[in-house]
Every structure is written in structure tokens, then in C-alpha cells.
LOKE-315711 format. One record per residue (C-alpha): residue number from 0; residue in three letters; x, y, z. Coordinates in steps of 0.2 Angstrom, whole numbers, plus 5000, padded with zeros to 4 digits. Each point is the difference from the previous one (the first is absolute). Layout:
# LOKE-315711
nr, rest, X, Y, Z
NUM, ALA, X, Y, Z
...
# end
This chain:
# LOKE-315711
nr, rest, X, Y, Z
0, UNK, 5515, 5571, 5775
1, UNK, 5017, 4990, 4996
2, UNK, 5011, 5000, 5013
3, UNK, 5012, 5015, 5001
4, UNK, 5018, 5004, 5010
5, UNK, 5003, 5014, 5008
6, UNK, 4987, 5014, 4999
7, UNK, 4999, 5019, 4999
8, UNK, 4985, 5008, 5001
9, UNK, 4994, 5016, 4986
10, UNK, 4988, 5012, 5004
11, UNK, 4985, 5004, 5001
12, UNK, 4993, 4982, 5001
13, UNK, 4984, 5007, 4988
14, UNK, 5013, 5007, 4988
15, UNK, 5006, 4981, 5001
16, UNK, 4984, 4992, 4999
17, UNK, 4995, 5007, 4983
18, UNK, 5017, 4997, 4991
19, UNK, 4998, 4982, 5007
20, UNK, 4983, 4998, 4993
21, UNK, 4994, 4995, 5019
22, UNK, 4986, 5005, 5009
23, UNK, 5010, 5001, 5016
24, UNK, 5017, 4996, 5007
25, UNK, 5012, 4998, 5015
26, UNK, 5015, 5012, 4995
27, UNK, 5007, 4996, 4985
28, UNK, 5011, 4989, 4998
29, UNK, 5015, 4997, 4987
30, UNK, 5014, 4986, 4998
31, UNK, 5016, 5003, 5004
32, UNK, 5016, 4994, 4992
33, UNK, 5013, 4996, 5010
34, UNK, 5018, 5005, 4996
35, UNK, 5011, 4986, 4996
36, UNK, 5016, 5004, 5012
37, UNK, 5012, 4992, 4989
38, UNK, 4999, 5014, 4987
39, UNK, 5004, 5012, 5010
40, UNK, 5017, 4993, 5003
41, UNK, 5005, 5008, 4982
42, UNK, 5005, 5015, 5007
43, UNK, 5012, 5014, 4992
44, UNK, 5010, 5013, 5006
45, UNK, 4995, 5018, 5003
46, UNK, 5009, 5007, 4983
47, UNK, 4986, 5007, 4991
48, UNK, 4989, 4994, 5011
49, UNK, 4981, 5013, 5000
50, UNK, 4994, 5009, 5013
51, UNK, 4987, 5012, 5006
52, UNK, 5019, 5011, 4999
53, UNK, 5006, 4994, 4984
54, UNK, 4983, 4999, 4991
55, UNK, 4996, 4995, 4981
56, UNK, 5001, 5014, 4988
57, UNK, 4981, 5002, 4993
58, UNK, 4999, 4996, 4981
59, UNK, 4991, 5015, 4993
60, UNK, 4992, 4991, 4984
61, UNK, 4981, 5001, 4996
62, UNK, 4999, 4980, 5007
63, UNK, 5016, 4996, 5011
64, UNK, 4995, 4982, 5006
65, UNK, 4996, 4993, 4986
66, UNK, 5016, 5005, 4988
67, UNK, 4997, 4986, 4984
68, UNK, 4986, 4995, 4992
69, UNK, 4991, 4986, 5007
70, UNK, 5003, 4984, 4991
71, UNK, 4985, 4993, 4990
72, UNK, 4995, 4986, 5013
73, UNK, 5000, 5014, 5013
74, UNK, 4989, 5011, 4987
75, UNK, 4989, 4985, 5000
76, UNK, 4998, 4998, 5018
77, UNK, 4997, 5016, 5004
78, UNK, 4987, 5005, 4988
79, UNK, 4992, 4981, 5005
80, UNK, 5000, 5006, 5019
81, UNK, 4991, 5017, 4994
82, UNK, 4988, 4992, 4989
83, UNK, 4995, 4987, 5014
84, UNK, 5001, 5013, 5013
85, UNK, 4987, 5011, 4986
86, UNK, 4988, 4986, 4998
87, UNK, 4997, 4997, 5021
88, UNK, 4998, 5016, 5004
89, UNK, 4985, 5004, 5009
90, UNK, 4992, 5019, 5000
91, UNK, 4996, 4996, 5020
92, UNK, 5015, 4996, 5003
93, UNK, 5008, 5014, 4990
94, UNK, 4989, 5011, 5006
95, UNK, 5004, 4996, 5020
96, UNK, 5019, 4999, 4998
97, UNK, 4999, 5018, 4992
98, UNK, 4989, 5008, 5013
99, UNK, 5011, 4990, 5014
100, UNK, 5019, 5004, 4994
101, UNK, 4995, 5019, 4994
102, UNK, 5006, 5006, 4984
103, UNK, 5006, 4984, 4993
104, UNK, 4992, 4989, 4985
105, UNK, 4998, 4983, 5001
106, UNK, 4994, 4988, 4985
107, UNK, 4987, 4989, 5013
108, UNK, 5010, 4987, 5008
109, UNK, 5001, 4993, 5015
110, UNK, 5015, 4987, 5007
111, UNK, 4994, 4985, 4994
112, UNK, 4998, 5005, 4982
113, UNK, 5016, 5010, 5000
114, UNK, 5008, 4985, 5007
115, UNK, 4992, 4989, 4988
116, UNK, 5004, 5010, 4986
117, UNK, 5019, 5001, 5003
118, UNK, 5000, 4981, 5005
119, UNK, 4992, 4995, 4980
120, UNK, 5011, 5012, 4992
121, UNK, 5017, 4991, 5007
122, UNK, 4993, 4986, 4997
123, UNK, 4996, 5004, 4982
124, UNK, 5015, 5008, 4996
125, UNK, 5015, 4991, 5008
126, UNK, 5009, 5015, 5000
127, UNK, 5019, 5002, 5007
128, UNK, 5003, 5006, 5018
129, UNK, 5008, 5017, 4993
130, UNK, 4982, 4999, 4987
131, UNK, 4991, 5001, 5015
132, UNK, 5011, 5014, 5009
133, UNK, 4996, 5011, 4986
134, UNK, 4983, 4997, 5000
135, UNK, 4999, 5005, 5016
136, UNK, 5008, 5016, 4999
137, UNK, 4990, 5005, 4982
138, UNK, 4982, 4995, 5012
139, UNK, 5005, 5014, 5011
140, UNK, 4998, 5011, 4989
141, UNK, 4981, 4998, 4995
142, UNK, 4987, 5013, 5006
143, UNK, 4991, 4985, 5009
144, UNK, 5004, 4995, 5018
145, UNK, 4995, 4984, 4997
146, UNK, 5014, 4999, 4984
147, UNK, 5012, 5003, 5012
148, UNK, 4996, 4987, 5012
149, UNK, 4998, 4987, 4989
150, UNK, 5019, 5006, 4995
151, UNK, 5005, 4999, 5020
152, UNK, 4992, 4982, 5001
153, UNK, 5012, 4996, 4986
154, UNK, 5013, 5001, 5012
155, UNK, 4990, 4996, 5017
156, UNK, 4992, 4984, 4991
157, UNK, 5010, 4993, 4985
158, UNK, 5021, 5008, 5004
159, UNK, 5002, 5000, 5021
160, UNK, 4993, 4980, 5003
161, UNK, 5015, 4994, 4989
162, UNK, 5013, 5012, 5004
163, UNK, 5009, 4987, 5010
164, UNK, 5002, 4986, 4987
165, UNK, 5001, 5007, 4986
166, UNK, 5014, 5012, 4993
167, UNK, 4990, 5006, 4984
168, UNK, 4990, 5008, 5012
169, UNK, 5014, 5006, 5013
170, UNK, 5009, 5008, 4985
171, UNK, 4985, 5011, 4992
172, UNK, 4995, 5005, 5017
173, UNK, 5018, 5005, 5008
174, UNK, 5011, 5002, 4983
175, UNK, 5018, 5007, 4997
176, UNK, 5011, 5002, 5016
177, UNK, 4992, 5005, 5016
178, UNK, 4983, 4993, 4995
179, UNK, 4991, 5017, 5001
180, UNK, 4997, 5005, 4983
181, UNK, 4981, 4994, 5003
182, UNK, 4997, 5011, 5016
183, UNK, 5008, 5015, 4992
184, UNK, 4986, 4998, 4986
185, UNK, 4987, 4998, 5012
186, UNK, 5007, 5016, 5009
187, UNK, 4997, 5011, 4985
188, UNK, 4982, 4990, 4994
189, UNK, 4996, 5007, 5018
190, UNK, 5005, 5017, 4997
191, UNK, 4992, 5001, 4985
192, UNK, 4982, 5006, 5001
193, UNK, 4993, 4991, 4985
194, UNK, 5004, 4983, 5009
195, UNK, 4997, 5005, 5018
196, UNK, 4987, 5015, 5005
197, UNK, 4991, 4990, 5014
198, UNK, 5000, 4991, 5018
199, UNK, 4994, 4985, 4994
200, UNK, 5012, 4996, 4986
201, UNK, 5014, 5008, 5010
202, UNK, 4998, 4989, 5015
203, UNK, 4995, 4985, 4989
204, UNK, 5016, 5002, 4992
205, UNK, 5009, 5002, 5015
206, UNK, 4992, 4982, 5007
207, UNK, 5001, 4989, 4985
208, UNK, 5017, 5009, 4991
209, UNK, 5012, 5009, 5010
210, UNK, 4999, 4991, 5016
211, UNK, 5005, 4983, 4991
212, UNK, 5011, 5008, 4988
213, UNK, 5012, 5006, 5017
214, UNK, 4996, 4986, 5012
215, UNK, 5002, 4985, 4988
216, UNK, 5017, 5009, 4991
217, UNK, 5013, 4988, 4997
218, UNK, 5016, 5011, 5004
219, UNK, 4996, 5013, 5011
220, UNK, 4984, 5001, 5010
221, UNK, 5004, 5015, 5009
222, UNK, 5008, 5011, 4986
223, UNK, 4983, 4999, 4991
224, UNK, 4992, 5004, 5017
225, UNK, 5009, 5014, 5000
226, UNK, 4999, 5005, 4983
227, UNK, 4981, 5000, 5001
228, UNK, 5001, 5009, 5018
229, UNK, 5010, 5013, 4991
230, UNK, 4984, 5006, 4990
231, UNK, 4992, 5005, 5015
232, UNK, 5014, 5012, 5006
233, UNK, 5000, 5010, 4981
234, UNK, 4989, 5012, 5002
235, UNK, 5000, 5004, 4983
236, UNK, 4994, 4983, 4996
237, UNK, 4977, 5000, 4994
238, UNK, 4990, 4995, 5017
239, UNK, 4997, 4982, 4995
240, UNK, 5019, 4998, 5000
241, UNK, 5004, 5005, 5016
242, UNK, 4984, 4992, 5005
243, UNK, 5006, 4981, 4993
244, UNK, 5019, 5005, 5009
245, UNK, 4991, 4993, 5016
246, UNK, 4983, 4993, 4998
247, UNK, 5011, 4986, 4988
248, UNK, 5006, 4992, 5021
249, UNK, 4984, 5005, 5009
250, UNK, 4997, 4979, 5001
251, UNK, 5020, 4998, 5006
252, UNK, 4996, 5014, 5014
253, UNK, 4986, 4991, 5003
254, UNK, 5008, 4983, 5003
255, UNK, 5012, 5007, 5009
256, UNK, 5012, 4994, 4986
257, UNK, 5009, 5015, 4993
258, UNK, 5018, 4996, 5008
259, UNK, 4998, 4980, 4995
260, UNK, 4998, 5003, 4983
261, UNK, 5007, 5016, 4995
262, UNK, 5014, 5002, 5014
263, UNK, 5003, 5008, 5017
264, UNK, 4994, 5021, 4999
265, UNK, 4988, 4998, 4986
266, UNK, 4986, 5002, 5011
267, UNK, 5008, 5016, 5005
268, UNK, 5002, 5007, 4981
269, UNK, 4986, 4996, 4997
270, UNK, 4991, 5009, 5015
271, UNK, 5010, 5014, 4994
272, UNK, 4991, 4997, 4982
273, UNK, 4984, 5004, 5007
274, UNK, 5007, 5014, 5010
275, UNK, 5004, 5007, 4985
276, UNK, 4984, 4996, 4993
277, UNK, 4992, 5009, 5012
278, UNK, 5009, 5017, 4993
279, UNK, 4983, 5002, 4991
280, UNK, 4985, 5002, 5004
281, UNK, 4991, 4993, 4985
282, UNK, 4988, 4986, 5007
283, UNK, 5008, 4985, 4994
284, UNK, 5014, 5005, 5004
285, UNK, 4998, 5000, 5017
286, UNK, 4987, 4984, 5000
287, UNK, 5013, 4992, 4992
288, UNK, 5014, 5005, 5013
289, UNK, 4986, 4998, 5014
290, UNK, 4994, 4980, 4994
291, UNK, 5020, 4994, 5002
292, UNK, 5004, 5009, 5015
293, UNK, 4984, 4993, 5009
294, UNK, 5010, 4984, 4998
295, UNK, 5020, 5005, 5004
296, UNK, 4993, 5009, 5015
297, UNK, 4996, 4982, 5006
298, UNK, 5020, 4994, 4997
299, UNK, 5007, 5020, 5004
300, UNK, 4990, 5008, 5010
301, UNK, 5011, 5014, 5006
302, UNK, 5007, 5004, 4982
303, UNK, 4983, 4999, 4995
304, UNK, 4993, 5012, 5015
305, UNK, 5014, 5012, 4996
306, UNK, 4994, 5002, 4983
307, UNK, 4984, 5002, 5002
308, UNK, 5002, 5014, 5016
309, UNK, 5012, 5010, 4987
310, UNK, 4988, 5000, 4984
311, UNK, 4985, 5000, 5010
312, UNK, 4995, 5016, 5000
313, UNK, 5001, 5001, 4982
314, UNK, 4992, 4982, 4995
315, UNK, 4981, 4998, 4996
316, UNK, 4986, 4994, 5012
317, UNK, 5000, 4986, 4988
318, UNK, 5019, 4995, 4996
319, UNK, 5001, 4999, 5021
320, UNK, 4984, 4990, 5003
321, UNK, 5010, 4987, 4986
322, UNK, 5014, 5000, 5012
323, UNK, 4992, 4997, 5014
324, UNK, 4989, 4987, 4996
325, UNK, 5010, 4984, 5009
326, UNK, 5004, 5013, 5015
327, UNK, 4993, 4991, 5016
328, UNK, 5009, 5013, 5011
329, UNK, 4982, 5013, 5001
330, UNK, 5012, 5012, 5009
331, UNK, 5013, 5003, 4986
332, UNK, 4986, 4999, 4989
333, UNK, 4991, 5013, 5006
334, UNK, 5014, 5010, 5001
335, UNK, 5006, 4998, 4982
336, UNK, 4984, 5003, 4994
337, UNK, 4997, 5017, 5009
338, UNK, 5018, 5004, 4988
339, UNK, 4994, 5002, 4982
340, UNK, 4996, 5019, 4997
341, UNK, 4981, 5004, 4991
342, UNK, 4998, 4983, 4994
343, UNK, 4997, 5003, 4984
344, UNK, 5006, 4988, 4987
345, UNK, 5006, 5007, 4984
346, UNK, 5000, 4990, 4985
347, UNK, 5010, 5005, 4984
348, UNK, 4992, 5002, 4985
349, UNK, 5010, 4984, 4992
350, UNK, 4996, 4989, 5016
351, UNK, 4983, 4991, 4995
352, UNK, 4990, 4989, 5008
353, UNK, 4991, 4995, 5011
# end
């Protein structure tokens, strides 16, 4: 295995294995980019700025994040992507994903042929930074899960390494003024249940989209924190949004690196994200809430305590279990998990998975 960064860690670990293509591994394991300081010293002032108070207004067309056609090379890279991404698929592995992440359809491909397939179809059509934006947000649209992640390592793989140096790709991943334009489209792809009616593509789009998007933003890191924050406190927003508005900084809570990178009380907001998360009682919404609270409880412990003690008693056997999995204090865990009421997770009928 080359050698990687910084790590975070996705689970299960079997889940992991088989996208992989490996019989067994340590927790997985994924590069991470560092953020170049010196973009972030293109600041601008609060006029205009977004918030999770001063949200975007929702496009209410039949395709909102992708407005214009796409441009013939990206036509061509996209149906290149698809047609390799056609002719590796295995039934096994089609078969295995399906039963795994229920409810979703996959064409049969595991990482390294996903990966492999996006890597040849860059290659062989050189398309423009903005080309491969677009591609990106047409893939995330297929009925195939593994369409949509060939479409996320388009940005992960080929967009985020280069970001730095070169300012093609700066300006198609963070145009017009503000740089968001980019995460407000990823906003609405999330909401939008053709591109995103799972755990797997939510969170994966969460690790390898929306996390870089905020943490490597060239004007203002912690307006974009708290414009993806924001979705977890709208309730009206689909489960998978809400879900993305905290699960995107489980790795910064984790690291303990919230405050460094996205400024002093972010750890705080979003604390108060998966408080607000944890209004339902839908099961990934409260795993979700549950997996980053497990880590800020680590950096906040009494913030942290005081949430779970007052939503407790409404929480799920499960969502608290999430929580509590770094507590070493057996006291206070014994204690918060006497709380939640019968235990009973409910899952809305849109949450599928696993």
C-alpha cells in the first residue's frame, strides 16, 4: 500500500475490504490533502456573505446543479467513464454491494476499477477543469452507485491534488465571488433523491466532496463550514442533507482540528448540528449524529454530555451506543445508556441502507 498522510478510518472494515478488492485490511485508510494556508489569506468581508442564517435560495428546476448543457468533451468523458465502468462490472460484485447497501443498484465495480476507469477517461479526454466539474455533477445523477463514485473521484482524484497550483482548477471549483457556487450545487445534488438515497454515497460524498470543498476553500474556510453546517439545522431539508451537515467534519472532530481550520466555535456549531440531527428519530439520522459526537465528546466532553443527558430519553439504543463508543469513563456510560427510551430504532422509508 503507498504511503499515505493523515488517515481517517470508514466503516465497517468488511464494507471496506470489498470495495477495496482485498481479502482483509487494517481500517481503511485514505490520503489527505492538506490545505495550503496561504489561500486562506483571500478573505472578504461579511456582505453577502452565506450562512446556515442566510441560506441559498433552492433552484426549483427539473436538474438544478447542472444548468447548461455539458460541452462535447465532457459528453465524451462521461459516456467513456460509463462505458468502462459497463464493461468491468462483475455480477458478484454487483450482486454483494446491492444486498450490502440496501435498495441501491450498482453496475459491479469495486474501487480499483472505478478508479481505474475515471483515471483512463481523464487521460483520454484532456478535458477542462470546469469539463470535469460538470461531469461530476451530471455522474450524480445515474441510477448506479458506482456512477456516482466514479463522479466523486473526479474531484477526490483528478481536481483537489492540483488545487494549490493551479488556478484553472481553483476557479471551476470555487467560481464567481465568494467561491461557493460549487457547494451550494453539491447542497441541492444532496437533497435530491435521484442523486443521493443511501448511506454509502451520502457519506462517501461527504469524505471525498464536501469536506475538501470547505477545508481547502480559498476565501473563507469557515463561511463554507457554516454554510454546510446550516443544512443540518433545516429541518425541512431530505435526511441525507442534514446527515452530510455534520458527517462532512467527523475527521476534523476526530483530529481534534475543527477550531484550526475552520475558526474558534465551530466545534460548537457543529455539536449543535448533530443536536439538531438528533430531532429525528430516523436511524441514520441518529448514527450519523451518534459517529461525530463519539469524537467531539473527546475535545467537549461537558457540551457533549449535556446533549446527550437532554435527548437521551428520546435517542435510539443504537444512535447512543455511536456516541459512546470512545467513552472510557464506564460510569457515565452506563448511565447515558440506561437514557434512550424503548430502544427501538426507526428508519424512514427514504433512509436506505445498510
Amino acid at each position: 500500500m503507498q504511503r499515505v498522510g493523515r488517515l481517517f478510518f470508514l466503516r465497517p472494515v468488511s464494507f471496506c475490504c470489498f470495495v477495496l478488492g482485498i481479502s482483509s485490511l487494517p481500517p481503511l485508510c485514505f490520503h489527505r490533502q492538506r490545505v495550503p494556508r496561504s489561500l486562506s489569506s483571500l478573505s472578504r468581508g461579511k456582505t453577502g456573505s452565506l450562512s446556515a442564517e442566510n441560506p441559498p435560495a433552492r433552484s426549483m428546476s427539473r436538474h438544478p446543479a447542472v444548468p447548461s448543457p455539458l460541452s462535447e468533451t465532457a459528453k465524451r468523458m462521461r459516456d467513456d467513464v460509463t462505458a468502462r465502468l459497463t464493461a468491468s462490472a462483475s455480477a458478484e460484485t454487483k450482486a454483494w454491494f446491492e444486498n450490502y447497501v440496501k435498495g441501491t443498484k450498482w453496475l459491479g465495480n469495486k474501487m480499483p476499477e472505478t478508479r481505474s476507469a475515471v483515471k483512463s477517461a481523464v487521460k483520454e479526454c484532456d478535458c477542462l477543469p470546469s469539463d470535469l466539474v460538470s461531469v461530476f455533477l451530471d455522474l450524480m445523477f445515474s441510477e448506479f452507485c458506482d456512477v456516482k463514485l466514479a463522479g466523486m473521484l473526479i474531484f477526490s482524484d483528478h481536481l483537489f491534488p492540483k488545487v494549490s497550483k493551479d488556478d484553472a482548477i481553483r476557479e471551476a471549483l470555487y467560481p464567481g465571488e465568494g467561491g461557493n457556487d460549487i457547494l451550494e450545487k453539491v447542497g441541492i445534488i444532496v437533497n435530491d433523491e435521484r442523486a443521493v438515497n443511501d448511506w454509502s454515497t451520502c457519506d462517501w460524498l461527504c469524505m471525498k466532496c464536501i469536506s475538501p470543498l470547505c477545508e481547502m476553500h480559498p476565501y473563507d474556510r469557515a463561511e463554507a463550514g457554516r454554510l454546510v453546517t446550516g443544512w443540518s439545522l433545516d429541518p425541512s431539508n431530505r435526511l441525507w442533507k442534514r446527515r452530510a451537515g455534520h458527517v462532512s467534519f467527523v475527521n476534523h472532530v476526530r483530529r481534534g482540528e475543527t477550531e484550526t481550520v475552520f475558526g474558534d466555535g465551530f466545534l460548537s456549531r457543529v455539536v449543535s448540528a448533530c443536536d439538531a440531527a438528533l430531532n429525528s428519530s430516523e436511524r441514520f439520522a441518529q448514527t450519523g449524529a451518534g459517529w461525530v459526537l463519539r469524537y467531539a465528546l473527546l475535545s467537549d466532553r461537558p457540551t457533549v454530555v449535556e446533549v446527550l443527558e437532554r435527548r437521551g430519553p428520546t435517542m435510539t439504543v443504537e444512535g447512543m451506543r455511536y456516541a459512546l463508543e470512545q467513552c472510557k469513563d464506564a460510569s457515565l456510560k452506563k448511565r447515558l445508556m440506561a437514557l434512550p427510551g424503548k430502544g427501538a430504532s426507526v428508519v424512514d422509508e427514504t433512509a436506505r441502507g445498510g
